[in-house]
C-alpha positions, 0 to 999 in steps of 0.5 A: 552763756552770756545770757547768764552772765547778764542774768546774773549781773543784773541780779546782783545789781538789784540786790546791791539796790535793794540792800542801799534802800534798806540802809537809807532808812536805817541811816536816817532813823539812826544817825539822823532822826531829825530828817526823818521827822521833816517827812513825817511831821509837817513843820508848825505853823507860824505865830502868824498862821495861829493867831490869824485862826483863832481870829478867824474862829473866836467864837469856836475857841470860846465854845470849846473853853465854855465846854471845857469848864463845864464839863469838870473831869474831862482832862483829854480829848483826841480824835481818838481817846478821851481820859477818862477812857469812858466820858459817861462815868462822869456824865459826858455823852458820847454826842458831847464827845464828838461835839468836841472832835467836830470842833478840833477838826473845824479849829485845826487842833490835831493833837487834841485838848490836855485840861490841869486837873485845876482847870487853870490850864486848857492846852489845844495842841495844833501840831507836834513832831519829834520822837521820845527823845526830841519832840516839840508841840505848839498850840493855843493856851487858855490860862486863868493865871492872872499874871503869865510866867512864860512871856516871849516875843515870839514862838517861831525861832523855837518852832525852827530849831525845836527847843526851847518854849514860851507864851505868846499873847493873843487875846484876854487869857489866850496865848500860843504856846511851844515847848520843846526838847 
């Protein structure tokens, strides 16, 4: 009889554990989804940490923009998906494809290359977090804007509270940029 009564005791106390961890999840996803980000995305990297990459790799910044400008009608390349969806309907072999993602995995460009359909606007995403209704990204820009609209002193009091966005300068047309929401 005793055994039974702690057979049972501890399956009740497994099953008021098992119940606890499935709530927390749902806790957070509910109530607080910008905890939850914390664990799945990394925070962005600093204006420093970014700026001191595209120094250290300028030559690879400059290659990728060269191709880019090239390469007119490619408007997106991931690690993953370009747009278009087949690159060799507007003449792009699949080795020039992954020439891009070598360069975006050797750049630290997680989120891939986002090109204006003008080609004024090359955006290189390095990190991005959030969900559909709070999200921010940060990156590098190329911009053939003669004068920038989007100047601030610095990118990371955004990046820390995720709103808010602006341009940091780097080098000639190339800034860092944030936005978030």
């Amino acid at each position: 009889m005793k055994f039974r009564q702690n057979l049972r005791n501890v399956a009740i106390g497994v099953a008021a554990t098992v119940s606890l961890l499935a709530a927390v999840p749902a806790y957070i996803i509910i109530w607080n989804p910008r905890l939850l980000d914390q664990f799945i995305h990394p925070p962005h990297l600093s204006d420093r940490d970014l700026i001191a990459n595209f120094h250290r790799h300028h030559a690879e910044f400059e290659q990728l923009r060269d191709m880019i400008l090239r390469d007119k009608g490619l408007l997106r390349v991931t690690s993953d998906l370009t747009w278009p969806e087949d690159p060799q309907t507007i003449g792009i072999p699949s080795s020039r494809i992954a020439e891009y993602r070598g360069l975006l995995k050797k750049l630290g460009i997680q989120g891939g290359i986002a090109v204006s359909s003008d080609q004024e606007n090359i955006e290189l995403t390095t990190s991005f977090r959030g969900f559909i209704t709070h999200g921010s990204q940060k990156g590098y820009l190329y911009t053939s804007e003669s004068t920038p609209k989007y100047l601030v002193a610095g990118l990371d009091r955004f990046s820390q509270s995720g709103v808010g966005g602006g341009w940091v300068h780097v080098d000639g047309n190339w800034y860092l940029f944030f936005e978030g929401y």
